[in-house]
RODO-2510 file (C-alpha; in nm, 4 decimals, decimal comma):
residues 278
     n   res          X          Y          Z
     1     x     2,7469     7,2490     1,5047
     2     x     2,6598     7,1325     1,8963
     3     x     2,6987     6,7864     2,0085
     4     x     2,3957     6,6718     2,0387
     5     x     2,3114     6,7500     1,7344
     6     x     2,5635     6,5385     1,5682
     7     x     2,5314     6,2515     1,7150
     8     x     2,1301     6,2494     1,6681
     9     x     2,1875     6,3526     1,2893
    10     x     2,4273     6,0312     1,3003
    11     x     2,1922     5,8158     1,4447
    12     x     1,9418     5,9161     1,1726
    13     x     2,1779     5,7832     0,8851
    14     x     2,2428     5,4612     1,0484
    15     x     1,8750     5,4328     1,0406
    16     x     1,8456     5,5735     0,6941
    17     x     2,1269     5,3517     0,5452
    18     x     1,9146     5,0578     0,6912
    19     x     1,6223     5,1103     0,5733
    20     x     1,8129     5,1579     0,2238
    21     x     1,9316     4,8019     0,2266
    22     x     1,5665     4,6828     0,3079
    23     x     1,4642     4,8343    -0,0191
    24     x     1,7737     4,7139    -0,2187
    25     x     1,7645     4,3430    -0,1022
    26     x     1,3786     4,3015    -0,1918
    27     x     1,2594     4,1132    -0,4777
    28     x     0,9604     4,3914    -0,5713
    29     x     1,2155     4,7147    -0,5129
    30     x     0,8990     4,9575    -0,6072
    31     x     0,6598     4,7841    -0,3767
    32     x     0,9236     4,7337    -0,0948
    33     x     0,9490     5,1291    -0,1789
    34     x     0,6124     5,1945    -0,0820
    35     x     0,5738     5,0037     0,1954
    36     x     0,8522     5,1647     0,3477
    37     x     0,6406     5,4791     0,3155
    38     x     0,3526     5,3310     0,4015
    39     x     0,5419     5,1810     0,7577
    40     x     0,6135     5,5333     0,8057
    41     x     0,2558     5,6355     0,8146
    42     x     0,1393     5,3589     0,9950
    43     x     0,4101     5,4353     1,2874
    44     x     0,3454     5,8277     1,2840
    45     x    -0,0667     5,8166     1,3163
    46     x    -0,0674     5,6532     1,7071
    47     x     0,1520     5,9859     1,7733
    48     x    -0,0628     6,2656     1,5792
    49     x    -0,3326     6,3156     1,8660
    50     x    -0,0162     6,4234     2,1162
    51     x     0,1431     6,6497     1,9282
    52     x     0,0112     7,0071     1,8098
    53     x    -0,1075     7,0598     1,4457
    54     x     0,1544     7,2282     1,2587
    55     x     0,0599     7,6142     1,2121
    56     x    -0,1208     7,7041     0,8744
    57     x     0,1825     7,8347     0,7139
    58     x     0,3636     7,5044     0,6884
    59     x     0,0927     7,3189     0,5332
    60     x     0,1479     7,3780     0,1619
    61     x     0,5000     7,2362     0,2190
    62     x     0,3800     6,9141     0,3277
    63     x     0,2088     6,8627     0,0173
    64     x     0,4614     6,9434    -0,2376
    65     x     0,6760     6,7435    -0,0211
    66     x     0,4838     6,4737    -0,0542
    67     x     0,4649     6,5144    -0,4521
    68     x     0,8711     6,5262    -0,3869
    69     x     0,8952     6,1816    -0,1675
    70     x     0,6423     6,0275    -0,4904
    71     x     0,9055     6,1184    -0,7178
    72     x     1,1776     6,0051    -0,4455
    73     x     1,0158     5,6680    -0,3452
    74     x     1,0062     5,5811    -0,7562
    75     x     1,3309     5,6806    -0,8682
    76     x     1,5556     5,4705    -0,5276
    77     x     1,3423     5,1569    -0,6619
    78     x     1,4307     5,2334    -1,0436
    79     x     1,7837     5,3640    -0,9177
    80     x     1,8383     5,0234    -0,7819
    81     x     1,6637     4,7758    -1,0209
    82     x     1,9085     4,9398    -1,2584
    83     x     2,3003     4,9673    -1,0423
    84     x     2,4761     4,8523    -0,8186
    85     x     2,3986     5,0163    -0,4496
    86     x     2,7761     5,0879    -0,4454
    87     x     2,7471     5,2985    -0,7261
    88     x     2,3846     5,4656    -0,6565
    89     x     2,3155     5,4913    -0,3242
    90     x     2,6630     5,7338    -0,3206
    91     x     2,5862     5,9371    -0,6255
    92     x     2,2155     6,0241    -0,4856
    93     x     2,3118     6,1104    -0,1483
    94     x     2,7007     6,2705    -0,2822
    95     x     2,5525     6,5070    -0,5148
    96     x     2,2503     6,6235    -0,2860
    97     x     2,4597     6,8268    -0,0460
    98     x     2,6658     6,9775    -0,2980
    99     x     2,3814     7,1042    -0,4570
   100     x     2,1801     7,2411    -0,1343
   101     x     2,5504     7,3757    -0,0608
   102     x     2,5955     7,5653    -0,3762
   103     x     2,2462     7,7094    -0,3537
   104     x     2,1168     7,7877    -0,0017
   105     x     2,2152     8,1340    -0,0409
   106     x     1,9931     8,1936    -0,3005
   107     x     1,7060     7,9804    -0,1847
   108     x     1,6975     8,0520     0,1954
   109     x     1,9888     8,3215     0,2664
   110     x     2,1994     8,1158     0,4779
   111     x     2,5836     8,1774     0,4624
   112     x     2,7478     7,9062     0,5523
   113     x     3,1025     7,9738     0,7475
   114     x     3,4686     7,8494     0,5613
   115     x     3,4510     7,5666     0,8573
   116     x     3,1327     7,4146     0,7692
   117     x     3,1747     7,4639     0,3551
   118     x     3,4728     7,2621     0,3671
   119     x     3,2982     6,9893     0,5515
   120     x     3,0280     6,9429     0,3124
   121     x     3,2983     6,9802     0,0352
   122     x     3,4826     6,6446     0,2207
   123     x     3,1762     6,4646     0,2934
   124     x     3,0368     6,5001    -0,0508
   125     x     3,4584     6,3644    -0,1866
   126     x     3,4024     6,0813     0,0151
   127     x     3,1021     5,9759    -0,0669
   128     x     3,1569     6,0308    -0,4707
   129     x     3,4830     5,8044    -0,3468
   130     x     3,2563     5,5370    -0,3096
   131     x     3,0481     5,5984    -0,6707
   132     x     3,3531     5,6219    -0,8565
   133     x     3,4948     5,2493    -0,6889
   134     x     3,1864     5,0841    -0,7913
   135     x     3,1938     4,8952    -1,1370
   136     x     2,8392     4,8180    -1,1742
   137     x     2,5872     4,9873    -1,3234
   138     x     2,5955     5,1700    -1,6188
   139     x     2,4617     5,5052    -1,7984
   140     x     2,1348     5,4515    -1,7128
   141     x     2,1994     5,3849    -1,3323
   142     x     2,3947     5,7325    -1,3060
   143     x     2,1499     5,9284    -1,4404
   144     x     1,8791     5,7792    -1,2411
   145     x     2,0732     5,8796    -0,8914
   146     x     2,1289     6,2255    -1,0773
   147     x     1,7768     6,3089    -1,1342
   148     x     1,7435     6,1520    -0,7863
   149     x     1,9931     6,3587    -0,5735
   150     x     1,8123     6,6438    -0,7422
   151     x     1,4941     6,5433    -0,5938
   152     x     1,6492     6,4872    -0,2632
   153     x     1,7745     6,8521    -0,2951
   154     x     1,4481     6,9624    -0,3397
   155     x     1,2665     6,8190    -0,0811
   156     x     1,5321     6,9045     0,1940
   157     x     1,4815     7,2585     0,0746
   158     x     1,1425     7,2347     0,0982
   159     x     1,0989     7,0404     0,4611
   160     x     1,3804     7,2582     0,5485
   161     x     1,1480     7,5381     0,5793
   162     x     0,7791     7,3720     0,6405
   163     x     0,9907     7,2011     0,9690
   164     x     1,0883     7,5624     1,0540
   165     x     0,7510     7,7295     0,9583
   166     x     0,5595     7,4188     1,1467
   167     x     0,6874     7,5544     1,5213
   168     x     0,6940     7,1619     1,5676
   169     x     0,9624     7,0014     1,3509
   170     x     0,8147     6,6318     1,4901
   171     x     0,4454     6,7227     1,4570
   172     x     0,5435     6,8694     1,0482
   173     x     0,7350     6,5157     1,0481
   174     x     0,4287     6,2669     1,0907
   175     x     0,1879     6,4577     0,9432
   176     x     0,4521     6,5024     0,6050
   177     x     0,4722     6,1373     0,6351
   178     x     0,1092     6,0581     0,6010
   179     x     0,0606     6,1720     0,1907
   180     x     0,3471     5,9813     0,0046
   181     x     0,2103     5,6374     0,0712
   182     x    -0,1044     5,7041    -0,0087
   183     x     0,0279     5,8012    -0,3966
   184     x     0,2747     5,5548    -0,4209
   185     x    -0,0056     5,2689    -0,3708
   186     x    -0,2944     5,4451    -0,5878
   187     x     0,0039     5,4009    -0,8543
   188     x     0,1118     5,0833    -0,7313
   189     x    -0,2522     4,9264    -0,7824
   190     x    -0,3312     5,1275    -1,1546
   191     x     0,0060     4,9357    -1,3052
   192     x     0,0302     4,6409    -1,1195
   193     x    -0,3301     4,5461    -0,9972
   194     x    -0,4979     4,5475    -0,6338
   195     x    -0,4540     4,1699    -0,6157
   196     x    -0,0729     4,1693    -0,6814
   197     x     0,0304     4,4197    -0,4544
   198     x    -0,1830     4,2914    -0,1487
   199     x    -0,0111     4,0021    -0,1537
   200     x     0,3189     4,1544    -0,1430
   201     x     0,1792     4,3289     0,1147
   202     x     0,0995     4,0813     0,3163
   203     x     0,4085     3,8676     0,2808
   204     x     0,6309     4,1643     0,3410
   205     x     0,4268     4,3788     0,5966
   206     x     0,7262     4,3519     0,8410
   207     x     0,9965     4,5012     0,6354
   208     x     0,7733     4,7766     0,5385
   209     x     0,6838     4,8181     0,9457
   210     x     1,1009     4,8082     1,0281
   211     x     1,1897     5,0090     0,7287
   212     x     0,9255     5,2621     0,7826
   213     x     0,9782     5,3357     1,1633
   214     x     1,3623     5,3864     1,0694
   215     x     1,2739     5,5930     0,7897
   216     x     1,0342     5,8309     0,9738
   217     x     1,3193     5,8049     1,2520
   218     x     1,5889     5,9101     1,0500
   219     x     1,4006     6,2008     0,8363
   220     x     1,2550     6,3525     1,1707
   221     x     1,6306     6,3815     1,3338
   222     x     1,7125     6,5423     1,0348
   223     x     1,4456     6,7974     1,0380
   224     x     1,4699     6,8818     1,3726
   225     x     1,8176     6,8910     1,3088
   226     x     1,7825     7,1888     1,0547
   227     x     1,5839     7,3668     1,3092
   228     x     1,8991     7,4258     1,5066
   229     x     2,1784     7,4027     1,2069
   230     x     2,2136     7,5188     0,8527
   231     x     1,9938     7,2842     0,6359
   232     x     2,3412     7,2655     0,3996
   233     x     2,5152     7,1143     0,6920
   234     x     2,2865     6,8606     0,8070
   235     x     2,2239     6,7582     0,4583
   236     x     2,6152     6,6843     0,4474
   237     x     2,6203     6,5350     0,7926
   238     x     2,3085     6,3123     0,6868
   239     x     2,5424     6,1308     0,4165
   240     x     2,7613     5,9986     0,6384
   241     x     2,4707     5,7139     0,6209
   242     x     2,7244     5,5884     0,3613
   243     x     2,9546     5,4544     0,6623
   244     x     2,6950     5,2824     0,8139
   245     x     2,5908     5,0935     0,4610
   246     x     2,9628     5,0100     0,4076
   247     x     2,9674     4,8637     0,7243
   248     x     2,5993     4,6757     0,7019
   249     x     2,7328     4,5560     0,3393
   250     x     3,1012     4,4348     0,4998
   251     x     2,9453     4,2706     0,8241
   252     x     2,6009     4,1431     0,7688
   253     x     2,6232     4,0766     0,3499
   254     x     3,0124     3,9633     0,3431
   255     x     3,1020     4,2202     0,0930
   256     x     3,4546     4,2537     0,0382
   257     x     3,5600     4,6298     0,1277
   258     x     3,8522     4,7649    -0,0827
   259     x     4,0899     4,9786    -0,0476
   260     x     3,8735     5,2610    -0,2013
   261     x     3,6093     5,1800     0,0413
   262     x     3,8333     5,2037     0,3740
   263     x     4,0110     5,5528     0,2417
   264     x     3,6470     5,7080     0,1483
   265     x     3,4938     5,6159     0,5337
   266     x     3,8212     5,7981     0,6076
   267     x     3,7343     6,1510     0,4036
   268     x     3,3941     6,1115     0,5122
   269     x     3,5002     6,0834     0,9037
   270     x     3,6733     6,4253     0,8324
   271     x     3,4477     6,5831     0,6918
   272     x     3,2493     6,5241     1,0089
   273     x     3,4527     6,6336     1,2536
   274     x     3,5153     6,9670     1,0166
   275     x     3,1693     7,0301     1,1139
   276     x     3,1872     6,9114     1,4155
   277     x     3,4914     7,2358     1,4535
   278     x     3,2786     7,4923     1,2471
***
């Protein structure tokens, strides 16, 4: 995998690992969920009227992507009202890449080389490292982040190919981000009430602004990413956002990092630079 594509992909899960603990250190995790989306819309419409409408054939996979980041959005806020983000966060974005790995043969023909294989096989170790060292969170938690990581599977399969189909893997990035907000607060208000969430709203406007902008960030490297790389291996690469949350939770909260902790950021480090060598 080149360079420069590496390091962007990188840069993408330090931004995706922040907007993560934006969500996860709310007090209304669903609505903090959905203004995270909604941040990203807000930040991609100034851009829309510079960039070129993605081509016709890309279109249907914004909108069952944006059915995909509804589902998404809802099950990180449930994930997380029920776990630990130690044990969560790792099993949705572990499993994901082993799953896009094991199946991108039969979904989009890509073969991936021994090189790269083995670096999504390391990746994915470390990261489950990190699950298994958690001890909170229960049954319920872990099947959450299942069903989750299966979503996320889904929807980088999907964007995968829309950015690809799109001929502008920025221009199919706004415009995908412009949908999922708009269902997450139609739901939002018919359970919890217009009045309710507006207040949120406008109490919390600013992490929804910061966490969006990363979010939209981070998903657009990754998507232009897959327009020069397998999707399996940028999926991997992406969950190296686990460092950068290990890091956030070790500096900025005071977490203690364990042993576990240090030796998975190790495996995970290796598993990039296998890819890095593929």
């Amino acid at each position: 995998m080149p360079l420069d594509v590496i390091v962007l992909v990188l840069f993408g899960a330090l931004l995706h690992a922040i907007w993560n603990a934006l969500v996860k250190s709310g007090s209304e995790k669903s609505l903090d969920a959905a203004m995270i989306a909604l941040g990203a819309a807000t930040v991609a419409l100034p851009f829309l009227p510079f960039l070129p409408l993605p081509q016709p054939e890309a279109w249907p996979y914004i909108v069952v992507s944006a059915l995909f980041q509804f589902a998404y959005f809802q099950l990180v806020a449930a994930s997380y009202r029920a776990g630990d983000i130690g044990l969560v966060y790792p099993l949705m974005r572990g499993v994901a890449p082993l799953i896009v790995a094991a199946t991108s043969s039969i979904v989009i023909g890509e073969t991936l080389t021994g090189g790269a294989l083995a670096g999504i096989l390391t990746i994915s170790a470390g990261v489950l490292t990190l699950a298994f060292e958690s001890r909170n969170g229960g049954r319920h938690a872990i099947m959450l982040a299942l069903i989750n990581a299966c979503v996320i599977a889904s929807y980088t399969y999907v964007d995968g190919i829309g950015a690809r189909l799109s001929g502008n893997a920025i221009s199919y990035t706004l415009w995908m981000a412009l949908l999922p907000p708009v269902l997450l607060f139609a739901w939002a208000f018919a359970s919890r009430g217009v009045r309710p969430v507006a207040r949120h709203v406008g109490r919390h406007w600013w992490r929804g602004l910061i966490g969006g902008g990363g979010s939209l960030a981070a998903y657009g490297l990754a998507l232009w990413a897959m327009t020069k790389a397998p999707v399996a291996t940028v999926a991997a690469l992406r969950e190296t956002s686990i460092l950068f949350a290990v890091v956030i939770s070790a500096v900025f909260l005071k977490e203690r990092v364990s042993i576990w902790r240090a030796a998975a950021a190790c495996v995970i480090a290796l598993g990039a630079l296998l890819l890095r060598l593929a």
